[in-house]
DSSP file (Angstrom, degrees, kcal/mol; ACC not computed):
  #  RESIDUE AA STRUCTURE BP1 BP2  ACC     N-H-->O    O-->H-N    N-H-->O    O-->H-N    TCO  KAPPA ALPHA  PHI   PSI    X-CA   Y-CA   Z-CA
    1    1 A X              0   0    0      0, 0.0     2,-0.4     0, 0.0    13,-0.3   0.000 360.0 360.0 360.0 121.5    0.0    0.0    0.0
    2    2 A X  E     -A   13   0A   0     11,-1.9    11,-2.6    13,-0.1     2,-1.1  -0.971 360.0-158.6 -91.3 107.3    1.4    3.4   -1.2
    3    3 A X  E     +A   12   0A   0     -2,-0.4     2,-0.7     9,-0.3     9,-0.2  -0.629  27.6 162.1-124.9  59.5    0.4    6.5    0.9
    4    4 A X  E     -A   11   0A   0      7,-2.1     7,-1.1    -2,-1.1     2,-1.0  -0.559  37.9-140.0-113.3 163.5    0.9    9.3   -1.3
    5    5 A X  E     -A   10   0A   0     -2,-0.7    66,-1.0    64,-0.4     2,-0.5  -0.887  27.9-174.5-100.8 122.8   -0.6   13.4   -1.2
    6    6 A X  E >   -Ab   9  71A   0      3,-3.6     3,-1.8    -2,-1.0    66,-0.2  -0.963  69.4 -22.2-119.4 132.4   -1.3   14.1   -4.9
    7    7 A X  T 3  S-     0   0    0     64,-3.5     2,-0.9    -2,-0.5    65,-0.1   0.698 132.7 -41.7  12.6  71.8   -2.3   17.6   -5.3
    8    8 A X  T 3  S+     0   0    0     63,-0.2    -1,-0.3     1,-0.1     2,-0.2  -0.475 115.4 103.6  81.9 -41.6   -3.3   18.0   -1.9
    9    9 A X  E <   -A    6   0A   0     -3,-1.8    -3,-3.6    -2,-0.9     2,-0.3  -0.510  61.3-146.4 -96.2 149.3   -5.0   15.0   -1.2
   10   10 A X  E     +A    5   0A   0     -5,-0.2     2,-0.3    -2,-0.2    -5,-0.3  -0.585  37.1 168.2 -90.1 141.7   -3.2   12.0    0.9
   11   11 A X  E     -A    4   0A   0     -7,-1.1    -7,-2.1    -2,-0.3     2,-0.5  -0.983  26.9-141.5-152.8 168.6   -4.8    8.9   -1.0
   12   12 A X  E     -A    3   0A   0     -2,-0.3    -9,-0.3    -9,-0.2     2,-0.3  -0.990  20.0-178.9-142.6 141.3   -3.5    5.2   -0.5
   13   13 A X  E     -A    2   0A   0    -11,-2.6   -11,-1.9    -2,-0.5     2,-0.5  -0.910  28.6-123.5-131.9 148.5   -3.3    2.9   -3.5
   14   14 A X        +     0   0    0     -2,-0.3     2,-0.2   -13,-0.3    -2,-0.0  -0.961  51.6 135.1-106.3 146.5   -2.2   -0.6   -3.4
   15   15 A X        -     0   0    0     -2,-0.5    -2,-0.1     4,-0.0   -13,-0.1  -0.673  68.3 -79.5 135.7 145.2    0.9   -1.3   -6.0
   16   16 A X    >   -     0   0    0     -2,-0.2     3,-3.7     1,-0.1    46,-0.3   0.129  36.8-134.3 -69.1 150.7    3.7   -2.8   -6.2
   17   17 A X  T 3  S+     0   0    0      1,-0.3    46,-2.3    45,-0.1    47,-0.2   0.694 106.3  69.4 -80.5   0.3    5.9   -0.3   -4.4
   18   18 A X  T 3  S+     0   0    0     43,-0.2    -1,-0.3    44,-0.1     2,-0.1   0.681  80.3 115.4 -88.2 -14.0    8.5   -1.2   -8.0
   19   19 A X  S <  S-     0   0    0     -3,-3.7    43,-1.3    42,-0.1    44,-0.1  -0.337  76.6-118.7 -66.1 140.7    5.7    0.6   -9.7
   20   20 A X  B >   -D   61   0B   0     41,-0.2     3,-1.6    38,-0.2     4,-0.4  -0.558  21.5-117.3 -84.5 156.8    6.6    4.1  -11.4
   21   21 A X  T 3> S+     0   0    0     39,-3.2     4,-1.8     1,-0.2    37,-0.2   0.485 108.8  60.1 -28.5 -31.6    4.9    7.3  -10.1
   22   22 A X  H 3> S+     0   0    0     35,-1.1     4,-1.8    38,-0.4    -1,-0.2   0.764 105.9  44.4-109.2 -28.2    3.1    7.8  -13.9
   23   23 A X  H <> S+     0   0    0     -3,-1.6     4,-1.7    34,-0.3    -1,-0.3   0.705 113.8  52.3 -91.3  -3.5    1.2    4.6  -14.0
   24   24 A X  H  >>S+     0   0    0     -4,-0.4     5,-2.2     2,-0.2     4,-2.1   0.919 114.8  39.6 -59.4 -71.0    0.2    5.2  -10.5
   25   25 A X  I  X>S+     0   0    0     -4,-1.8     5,-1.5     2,-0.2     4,-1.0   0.902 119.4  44.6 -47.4 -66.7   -1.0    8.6  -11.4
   26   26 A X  I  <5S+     0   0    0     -4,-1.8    -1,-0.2     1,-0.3    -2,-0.2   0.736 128.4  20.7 -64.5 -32.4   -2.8    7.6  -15.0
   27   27 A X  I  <5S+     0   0    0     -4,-1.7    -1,-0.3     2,-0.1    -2,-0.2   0.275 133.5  31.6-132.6  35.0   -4.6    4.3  -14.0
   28   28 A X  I  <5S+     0   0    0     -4,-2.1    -3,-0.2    -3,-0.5    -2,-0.1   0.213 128.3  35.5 -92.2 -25.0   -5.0    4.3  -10.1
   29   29 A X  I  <<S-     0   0    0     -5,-2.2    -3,-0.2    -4,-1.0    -4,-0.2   0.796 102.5-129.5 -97.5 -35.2   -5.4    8.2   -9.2
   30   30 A X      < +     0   0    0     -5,-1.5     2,-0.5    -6,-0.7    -4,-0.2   0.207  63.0 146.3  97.3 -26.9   -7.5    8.3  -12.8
   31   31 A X        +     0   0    0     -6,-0.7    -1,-0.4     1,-0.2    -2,-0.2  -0.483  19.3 168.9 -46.6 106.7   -4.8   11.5  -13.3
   32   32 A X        +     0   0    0     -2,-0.5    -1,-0.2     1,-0.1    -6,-0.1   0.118  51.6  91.9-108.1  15.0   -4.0   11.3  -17.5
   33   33 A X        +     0   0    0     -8,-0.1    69,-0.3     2,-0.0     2,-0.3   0.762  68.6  80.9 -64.4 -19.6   -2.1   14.7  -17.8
   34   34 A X  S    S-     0   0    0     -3,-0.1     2,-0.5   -12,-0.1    12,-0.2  -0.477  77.8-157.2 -48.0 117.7    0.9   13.0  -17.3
   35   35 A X        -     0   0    0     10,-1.8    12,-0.2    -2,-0.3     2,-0.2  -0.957  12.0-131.9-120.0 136.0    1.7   11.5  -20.7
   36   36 A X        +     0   0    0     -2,-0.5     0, 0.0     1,-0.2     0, 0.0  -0.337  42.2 152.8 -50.2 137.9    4.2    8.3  -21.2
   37   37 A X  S    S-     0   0    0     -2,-0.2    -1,-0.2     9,-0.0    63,-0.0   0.410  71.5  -4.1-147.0 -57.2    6.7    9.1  -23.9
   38   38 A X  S    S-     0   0    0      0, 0.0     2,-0.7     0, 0.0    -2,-0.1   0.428  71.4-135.7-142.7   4.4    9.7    7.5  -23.7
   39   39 A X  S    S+     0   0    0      1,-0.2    -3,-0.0     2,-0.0     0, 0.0   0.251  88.2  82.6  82.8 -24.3    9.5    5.4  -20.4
   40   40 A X  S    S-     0   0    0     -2,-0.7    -1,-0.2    19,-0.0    16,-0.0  -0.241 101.4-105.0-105.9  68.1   13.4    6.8  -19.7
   41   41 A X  S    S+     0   0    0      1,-0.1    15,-0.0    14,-0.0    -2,-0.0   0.537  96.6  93.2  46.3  17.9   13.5   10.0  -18.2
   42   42 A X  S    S+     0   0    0      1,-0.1    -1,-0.1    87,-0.0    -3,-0.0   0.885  77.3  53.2-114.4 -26.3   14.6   12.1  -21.3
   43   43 A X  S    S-     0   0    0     86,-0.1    87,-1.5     1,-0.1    -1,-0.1   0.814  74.5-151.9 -66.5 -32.3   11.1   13.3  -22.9
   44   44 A X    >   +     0   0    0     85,-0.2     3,-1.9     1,-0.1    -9,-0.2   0.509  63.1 123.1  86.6  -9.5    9.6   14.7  -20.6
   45   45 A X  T 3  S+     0   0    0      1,-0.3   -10,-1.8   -11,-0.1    -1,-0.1   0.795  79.9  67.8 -74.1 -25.0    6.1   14.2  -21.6
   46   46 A X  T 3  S+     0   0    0    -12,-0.2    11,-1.2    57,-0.1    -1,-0.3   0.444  74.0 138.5 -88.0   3.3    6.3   12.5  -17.7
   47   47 A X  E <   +E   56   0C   0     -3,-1.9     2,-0.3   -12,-0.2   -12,-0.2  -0.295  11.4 148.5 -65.3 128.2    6.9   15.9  -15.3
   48   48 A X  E     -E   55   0C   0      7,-0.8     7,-2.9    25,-0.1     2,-0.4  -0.722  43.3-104.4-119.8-168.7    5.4   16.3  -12.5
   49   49 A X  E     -C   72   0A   0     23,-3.0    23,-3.6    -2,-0.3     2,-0.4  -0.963  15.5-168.8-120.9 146.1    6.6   18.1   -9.3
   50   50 A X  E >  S-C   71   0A   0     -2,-0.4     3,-3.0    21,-0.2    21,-0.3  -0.974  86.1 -22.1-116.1 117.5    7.7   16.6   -6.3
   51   51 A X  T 3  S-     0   0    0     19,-4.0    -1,-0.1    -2,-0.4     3,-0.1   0.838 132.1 -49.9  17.9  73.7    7.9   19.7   -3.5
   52   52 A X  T 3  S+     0   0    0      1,-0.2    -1,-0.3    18,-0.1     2,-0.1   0.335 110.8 140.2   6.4  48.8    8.1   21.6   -6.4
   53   53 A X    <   -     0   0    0     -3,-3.0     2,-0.4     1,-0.1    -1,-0.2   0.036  58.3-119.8 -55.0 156.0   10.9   19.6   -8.1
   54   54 A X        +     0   0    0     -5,-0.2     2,-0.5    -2,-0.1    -5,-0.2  -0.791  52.3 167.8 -93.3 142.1   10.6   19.1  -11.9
   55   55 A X  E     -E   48   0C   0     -7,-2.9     2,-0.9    -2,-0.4    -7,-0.8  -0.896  36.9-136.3-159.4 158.8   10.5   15.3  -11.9
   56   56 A X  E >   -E   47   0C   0     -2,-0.5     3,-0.9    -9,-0.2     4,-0.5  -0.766  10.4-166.8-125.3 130.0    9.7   12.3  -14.5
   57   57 A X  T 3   +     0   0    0    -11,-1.2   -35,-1.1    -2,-0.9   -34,-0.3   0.410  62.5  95.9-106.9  20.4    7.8   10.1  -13.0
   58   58 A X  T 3  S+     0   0    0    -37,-0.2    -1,-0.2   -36,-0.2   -38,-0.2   0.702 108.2  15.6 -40.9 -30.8    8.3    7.4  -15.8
   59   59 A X  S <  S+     0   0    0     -3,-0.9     2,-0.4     2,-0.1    -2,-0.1   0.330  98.5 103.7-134.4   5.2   11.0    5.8  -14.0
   60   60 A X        -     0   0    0     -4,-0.5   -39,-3.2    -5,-0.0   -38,-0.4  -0.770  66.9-144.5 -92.8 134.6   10.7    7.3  -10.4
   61   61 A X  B >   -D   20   0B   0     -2,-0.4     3,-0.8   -41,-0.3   -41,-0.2  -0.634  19.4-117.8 -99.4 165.7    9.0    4.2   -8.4
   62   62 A X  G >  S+     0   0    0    -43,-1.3     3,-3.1   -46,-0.3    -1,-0.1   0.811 114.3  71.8 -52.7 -40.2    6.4    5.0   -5.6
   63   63 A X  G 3  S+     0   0    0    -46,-2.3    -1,-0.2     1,-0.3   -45,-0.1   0.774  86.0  59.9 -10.9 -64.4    8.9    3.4   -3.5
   64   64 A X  G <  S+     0   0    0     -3,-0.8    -1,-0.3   -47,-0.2     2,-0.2   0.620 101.8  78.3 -54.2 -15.7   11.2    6.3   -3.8
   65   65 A X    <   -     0   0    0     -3,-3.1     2,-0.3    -4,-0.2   -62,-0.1  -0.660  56.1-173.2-107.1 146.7    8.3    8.3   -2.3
   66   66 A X        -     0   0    0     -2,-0.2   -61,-0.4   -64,-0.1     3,-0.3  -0.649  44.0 -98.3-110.6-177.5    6.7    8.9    1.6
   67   67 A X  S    S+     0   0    0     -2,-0.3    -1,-0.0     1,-0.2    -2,-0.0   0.677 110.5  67.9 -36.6 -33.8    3.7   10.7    2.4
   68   68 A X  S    S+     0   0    0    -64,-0.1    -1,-0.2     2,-0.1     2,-0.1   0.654  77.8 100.6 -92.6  -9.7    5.0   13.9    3.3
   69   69 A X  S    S-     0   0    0     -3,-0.3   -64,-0.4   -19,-0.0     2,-0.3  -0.554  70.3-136.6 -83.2 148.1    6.0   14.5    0.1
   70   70 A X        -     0   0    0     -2,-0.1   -19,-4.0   -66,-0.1     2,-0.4  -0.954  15.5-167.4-101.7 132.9    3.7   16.9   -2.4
   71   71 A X  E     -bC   6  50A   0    -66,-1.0   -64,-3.5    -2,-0.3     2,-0.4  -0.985   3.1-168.1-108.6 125.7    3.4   15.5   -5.8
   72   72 A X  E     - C   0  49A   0    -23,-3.6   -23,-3.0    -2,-0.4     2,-0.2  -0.895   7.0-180.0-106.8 127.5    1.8   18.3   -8.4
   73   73 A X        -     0   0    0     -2,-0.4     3,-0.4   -25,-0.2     4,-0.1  -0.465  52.3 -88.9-109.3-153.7    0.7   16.8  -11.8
   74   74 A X  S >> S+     0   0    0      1,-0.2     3,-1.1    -2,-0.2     4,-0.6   0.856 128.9  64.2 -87.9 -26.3   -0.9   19.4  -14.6
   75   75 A X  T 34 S+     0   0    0      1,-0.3    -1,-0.2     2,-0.2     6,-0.1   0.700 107.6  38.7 -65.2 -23.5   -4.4   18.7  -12.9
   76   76 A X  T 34 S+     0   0    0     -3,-0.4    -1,-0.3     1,-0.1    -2,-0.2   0.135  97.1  80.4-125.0  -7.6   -3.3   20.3   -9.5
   77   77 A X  T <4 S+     0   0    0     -3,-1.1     2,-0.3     1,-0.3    -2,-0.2   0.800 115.8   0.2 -76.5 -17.5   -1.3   23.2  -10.8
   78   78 A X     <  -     0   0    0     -4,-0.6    -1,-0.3     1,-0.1     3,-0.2  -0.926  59.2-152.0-145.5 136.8   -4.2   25.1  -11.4
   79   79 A X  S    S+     0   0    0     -2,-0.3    -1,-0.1    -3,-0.2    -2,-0.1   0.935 107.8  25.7 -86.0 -47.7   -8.0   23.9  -10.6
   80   80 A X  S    S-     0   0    0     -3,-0.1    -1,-0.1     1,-0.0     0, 0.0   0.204 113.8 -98.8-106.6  14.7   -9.1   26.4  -13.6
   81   81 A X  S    S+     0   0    0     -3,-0.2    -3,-0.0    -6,-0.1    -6,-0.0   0.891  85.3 134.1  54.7  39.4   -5.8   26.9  -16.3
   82   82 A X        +     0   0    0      5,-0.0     5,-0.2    -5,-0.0    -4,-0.1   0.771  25.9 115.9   5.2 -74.5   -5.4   30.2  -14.2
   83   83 A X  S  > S-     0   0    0      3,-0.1     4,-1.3     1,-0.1     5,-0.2   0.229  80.5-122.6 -34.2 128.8   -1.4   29.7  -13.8
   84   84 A X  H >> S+     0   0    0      2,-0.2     4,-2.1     1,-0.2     3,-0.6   0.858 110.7  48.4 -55.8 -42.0    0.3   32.3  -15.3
   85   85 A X  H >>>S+     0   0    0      1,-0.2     4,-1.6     2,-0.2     3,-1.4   0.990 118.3  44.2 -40.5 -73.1    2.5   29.3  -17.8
   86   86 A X  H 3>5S+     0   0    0      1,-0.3     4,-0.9     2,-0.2    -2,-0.2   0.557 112.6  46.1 -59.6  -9.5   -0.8   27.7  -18.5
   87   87 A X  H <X5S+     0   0    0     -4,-1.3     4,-1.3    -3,-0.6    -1,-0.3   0.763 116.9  49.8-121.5 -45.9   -2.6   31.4  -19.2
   88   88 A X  H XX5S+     0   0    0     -4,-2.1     4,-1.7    -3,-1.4     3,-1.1   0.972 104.7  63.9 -69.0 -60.2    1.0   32.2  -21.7
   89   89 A X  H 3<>S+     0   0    0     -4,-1.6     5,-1.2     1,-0.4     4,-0.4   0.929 107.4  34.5 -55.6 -71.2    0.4   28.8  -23.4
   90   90 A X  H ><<S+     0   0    0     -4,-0.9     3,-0.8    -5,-0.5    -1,-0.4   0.920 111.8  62.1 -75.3 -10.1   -2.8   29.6  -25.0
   91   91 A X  H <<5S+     0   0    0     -4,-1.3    -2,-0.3    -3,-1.1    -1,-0.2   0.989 116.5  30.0 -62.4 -46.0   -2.0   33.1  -25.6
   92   92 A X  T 3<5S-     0   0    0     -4,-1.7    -1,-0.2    46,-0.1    -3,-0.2  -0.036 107.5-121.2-112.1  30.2    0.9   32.2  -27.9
   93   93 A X  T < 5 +     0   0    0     -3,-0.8    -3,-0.1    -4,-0.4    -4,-0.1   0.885  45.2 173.6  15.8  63.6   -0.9   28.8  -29.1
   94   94 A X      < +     0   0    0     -5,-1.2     4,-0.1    -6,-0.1    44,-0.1   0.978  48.4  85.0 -44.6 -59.1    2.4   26.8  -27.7
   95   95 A X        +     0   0    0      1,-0.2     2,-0.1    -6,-0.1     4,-0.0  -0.068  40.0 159.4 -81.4 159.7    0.7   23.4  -28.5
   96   96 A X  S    S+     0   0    0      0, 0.0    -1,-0.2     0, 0.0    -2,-0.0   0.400  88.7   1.0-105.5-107.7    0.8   21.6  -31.7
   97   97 A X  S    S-     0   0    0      1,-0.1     2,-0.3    -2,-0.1    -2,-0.1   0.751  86.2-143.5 -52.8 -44.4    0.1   18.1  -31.0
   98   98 A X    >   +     0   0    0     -4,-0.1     3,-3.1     1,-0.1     4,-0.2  -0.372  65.7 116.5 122.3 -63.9   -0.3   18.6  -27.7
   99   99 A X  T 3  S+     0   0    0      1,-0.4     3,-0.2    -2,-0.3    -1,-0.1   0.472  86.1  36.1   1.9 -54.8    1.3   15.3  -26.4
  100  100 A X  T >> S+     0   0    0      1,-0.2     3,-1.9     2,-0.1     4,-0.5   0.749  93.2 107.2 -97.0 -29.5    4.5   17.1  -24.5
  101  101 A X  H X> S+     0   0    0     -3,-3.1     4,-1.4     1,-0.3     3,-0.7   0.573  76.2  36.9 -74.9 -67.0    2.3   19.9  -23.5
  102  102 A X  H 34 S+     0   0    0    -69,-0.3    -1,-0.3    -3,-0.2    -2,-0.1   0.235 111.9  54.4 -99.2  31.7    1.9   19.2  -20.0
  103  103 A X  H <4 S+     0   0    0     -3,-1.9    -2,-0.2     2,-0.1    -1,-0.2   0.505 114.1  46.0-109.7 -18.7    5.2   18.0  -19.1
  104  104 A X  H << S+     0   0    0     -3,-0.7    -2,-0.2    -4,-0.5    -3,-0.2   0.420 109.9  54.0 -95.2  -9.0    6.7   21.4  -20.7
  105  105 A X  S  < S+     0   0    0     -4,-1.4     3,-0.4    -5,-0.2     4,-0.4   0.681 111.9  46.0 -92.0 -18.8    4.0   23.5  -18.8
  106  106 A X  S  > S+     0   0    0     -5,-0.3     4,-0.7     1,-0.3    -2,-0.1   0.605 111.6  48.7-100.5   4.6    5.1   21.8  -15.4
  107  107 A X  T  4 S+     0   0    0      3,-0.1     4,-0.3     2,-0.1    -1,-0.3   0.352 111.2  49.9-121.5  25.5    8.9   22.2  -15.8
  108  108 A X  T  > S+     0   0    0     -3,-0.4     4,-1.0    -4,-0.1    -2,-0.2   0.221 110.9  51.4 -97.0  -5.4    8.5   25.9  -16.8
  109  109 A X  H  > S+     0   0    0     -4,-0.4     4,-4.8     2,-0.1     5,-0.2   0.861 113.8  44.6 -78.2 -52.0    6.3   26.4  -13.6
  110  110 A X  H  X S+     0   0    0     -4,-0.7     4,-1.0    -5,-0.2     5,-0.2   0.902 109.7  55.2 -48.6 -50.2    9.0   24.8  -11.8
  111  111 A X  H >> S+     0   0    0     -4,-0.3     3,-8.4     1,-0.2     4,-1.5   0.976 108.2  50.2 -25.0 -85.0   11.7   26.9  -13.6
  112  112 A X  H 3X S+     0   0    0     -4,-1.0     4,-1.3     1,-0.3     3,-0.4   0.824 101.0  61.3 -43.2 -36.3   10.0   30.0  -12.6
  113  113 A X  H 3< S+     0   0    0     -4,-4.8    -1,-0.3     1,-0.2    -2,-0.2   0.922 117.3  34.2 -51.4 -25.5    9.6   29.3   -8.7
  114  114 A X  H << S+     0   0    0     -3,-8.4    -1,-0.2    -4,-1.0    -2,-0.2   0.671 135.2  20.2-123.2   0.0   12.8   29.1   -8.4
  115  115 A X  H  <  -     0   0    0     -4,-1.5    -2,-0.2    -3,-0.4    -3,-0.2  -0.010  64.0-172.4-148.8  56.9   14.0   31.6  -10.9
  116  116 A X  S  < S+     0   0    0     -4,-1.3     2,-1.0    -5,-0.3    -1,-0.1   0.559  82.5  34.7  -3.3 -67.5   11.2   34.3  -11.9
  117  117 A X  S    S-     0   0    0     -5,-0.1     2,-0.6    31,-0.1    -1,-0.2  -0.743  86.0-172.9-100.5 106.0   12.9   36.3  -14.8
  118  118 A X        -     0   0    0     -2,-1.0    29,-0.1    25,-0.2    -2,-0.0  -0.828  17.8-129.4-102.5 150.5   15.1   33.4  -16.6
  119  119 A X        -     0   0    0     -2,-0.6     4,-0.5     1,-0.1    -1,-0.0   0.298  28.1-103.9 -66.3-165.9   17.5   34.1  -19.3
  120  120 A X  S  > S+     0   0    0      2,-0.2     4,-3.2     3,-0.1     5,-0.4   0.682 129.4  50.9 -65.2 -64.5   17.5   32.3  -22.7
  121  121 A X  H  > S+     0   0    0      2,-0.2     4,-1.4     3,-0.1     3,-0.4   0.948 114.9  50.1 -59.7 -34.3   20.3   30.2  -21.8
  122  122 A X  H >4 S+     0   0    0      1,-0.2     3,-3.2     2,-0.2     2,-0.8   0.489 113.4  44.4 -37.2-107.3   18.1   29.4  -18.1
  123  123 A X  H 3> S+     0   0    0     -4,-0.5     4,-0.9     1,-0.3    -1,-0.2   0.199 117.8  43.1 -34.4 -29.0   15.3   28.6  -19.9
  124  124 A X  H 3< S+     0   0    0     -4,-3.2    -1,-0.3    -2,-0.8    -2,-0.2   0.773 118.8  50.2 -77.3 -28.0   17.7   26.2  -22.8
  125  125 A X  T << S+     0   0    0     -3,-3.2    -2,-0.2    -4,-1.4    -3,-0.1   0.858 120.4  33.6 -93.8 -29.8   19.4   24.9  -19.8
  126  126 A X  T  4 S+     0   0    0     -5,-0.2     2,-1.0     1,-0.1    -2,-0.2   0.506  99.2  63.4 -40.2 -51.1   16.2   24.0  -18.0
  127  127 A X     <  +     0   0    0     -4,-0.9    -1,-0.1    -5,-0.1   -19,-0.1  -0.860  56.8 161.6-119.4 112.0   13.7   23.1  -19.8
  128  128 A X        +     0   0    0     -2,-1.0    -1,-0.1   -21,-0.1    -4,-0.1   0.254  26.4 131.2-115.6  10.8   15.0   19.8  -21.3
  129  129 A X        -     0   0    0    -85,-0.1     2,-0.5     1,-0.1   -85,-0.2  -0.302  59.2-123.6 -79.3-177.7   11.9   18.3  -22.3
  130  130 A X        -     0   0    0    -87,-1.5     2,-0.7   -30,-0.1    -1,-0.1  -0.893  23.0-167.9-120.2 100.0   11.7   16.9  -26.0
  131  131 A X        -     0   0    0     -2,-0.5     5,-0.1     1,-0.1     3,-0.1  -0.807  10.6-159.3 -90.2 116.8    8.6   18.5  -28.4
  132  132 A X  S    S+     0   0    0     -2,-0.7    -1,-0.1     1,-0.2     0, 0.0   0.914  90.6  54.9 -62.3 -46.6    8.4   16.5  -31.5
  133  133 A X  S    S-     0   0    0      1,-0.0    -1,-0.2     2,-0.0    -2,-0.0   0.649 111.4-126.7 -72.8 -28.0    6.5   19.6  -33.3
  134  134 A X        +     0   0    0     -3,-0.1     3,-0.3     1,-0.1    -2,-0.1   0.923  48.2 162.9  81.4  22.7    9.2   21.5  -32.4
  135  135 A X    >   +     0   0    0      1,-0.2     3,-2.8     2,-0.1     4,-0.4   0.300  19.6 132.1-131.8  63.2    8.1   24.5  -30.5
  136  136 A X  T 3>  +     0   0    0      1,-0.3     4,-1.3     2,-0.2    -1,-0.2   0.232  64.3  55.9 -45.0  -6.1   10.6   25.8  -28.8
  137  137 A X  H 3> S+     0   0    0     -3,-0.3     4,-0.6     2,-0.2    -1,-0.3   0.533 105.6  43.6-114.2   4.7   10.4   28.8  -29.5
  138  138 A X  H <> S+     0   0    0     -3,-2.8     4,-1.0     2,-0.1    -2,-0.2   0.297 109.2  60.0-101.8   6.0    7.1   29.7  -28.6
  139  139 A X  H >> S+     0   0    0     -4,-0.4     4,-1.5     2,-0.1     3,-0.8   0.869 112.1  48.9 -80.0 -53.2    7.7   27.4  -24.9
  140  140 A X  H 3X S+     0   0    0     -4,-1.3     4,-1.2     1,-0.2     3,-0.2   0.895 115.0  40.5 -58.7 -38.2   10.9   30.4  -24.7
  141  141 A X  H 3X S+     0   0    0     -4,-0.6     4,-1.4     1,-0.2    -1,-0.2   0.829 116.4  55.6 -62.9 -34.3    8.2   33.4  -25.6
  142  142 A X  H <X S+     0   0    0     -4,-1.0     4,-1.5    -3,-0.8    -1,-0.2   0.737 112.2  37.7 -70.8 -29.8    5.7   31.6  -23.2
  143  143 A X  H  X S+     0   0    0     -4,-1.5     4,-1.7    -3,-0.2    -1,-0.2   0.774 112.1  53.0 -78.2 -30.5    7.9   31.6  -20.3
  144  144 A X  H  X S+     0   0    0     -4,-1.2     4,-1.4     2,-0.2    -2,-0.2   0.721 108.4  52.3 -67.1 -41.8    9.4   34.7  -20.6
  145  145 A X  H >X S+     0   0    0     -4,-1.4     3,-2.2     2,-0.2     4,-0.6   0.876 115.5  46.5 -78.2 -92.4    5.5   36.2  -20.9
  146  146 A X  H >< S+     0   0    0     -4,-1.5     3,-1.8   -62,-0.4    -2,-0.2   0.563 111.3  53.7  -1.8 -56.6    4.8   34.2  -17.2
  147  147 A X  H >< S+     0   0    0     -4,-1.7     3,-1.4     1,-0.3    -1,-0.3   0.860 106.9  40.6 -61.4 -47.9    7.5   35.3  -16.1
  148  148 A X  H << S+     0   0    0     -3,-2.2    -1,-0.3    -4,-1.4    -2,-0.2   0.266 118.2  53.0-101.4   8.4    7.0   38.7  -16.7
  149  149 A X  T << S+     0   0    0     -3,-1.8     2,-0.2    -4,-0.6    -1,-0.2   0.164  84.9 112.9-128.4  31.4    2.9   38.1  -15.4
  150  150 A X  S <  S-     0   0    0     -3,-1.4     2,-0.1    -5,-0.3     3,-0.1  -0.515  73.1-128.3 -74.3 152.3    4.3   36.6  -12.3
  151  151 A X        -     0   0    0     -2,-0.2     3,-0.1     1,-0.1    -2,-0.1  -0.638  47.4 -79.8 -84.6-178.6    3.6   38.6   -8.9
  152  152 A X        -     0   0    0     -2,-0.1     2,-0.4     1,-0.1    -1,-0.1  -0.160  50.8-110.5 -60.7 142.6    7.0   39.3   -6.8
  153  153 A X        -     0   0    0     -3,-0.1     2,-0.4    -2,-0.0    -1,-0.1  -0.657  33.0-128.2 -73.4 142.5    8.3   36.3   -4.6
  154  154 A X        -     0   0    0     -2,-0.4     2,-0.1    -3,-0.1    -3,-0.0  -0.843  17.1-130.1 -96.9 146.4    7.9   37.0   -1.6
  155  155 A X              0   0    0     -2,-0.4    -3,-0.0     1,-0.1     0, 0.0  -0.516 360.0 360.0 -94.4 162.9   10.7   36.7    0.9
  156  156 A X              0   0    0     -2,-0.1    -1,-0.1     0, 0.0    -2,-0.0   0.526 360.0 360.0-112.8 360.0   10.6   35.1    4.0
């Protein structure tokens, strides 16, 4: 039995603890924003957040995970496609196909917590997912517009 908090809520699944985090999420939690892509950690199509980690949770097992830990998919980053990424993303019709869509909208959310205005080269060095369609260069315009319709961090 696996004990995990998925976008707020603590839920307990049984599966085999060898299972990864993304079929957990797509056929026991009923979360399908997550998309399978290439099953080793390099597409990206798998991101979630983990305490607001980038993470691919193709190959990450539940094991690896306790309770206390927050796992964010694209269904929990925003209840209403609110979030300033998700809000830039239809402004500048990012998606093609779609497919990578919400594995590149959760590691540019992640970007930005932890760095609000990123550079080009952040944002190249960062955002590592793989778009078949090829549209990098409206993911760079899209983050860059977030970024700039982010409020102020606040310090603590």
């Amino acid at each position: 039995m696996a004990r995990l908090n998925i976008n707020g809520t603590t839920r307990e699944i049984e599966v085999d603890p060898d299972t990864p985090l993304l079929w957990v999420l797509r056929e026991q939690a009923g979360l399908t924003g997550s998309k399978y892509g290439c099953g080793v950690a390099q597409c990206g199509a798998c991101t979630v957040h983990i305490d607001g980690n980038p993470v691919r949770s193709c190959v990450l097992p539940v094991s690896g995970l306790t309770a206390e830990q927050k796992i964010t998919t694209i269904e929990g980053l925003s209840k209403d496609g609110s979030h300033p990424v998700q809000q830039a993303w239809l402004k500048l019709d990012v998606p093609q196909c779609g497919y990578c869509q919400s594995g590149m909208i959760m590691a540019a959310a992640a970007l930005l917590q932890t760095n609000p205005k990123p550079t080009d080269a952040d944002i190249d060095a960062h955002i590592t997912n793989i778009c078949r369609c090829g549209t990098y260069n409206r993911v760079r315009e899209a983050i860059k517009q977030a970024a700039a319709g982010l409020p102020a961090k606040q310090s603590t």
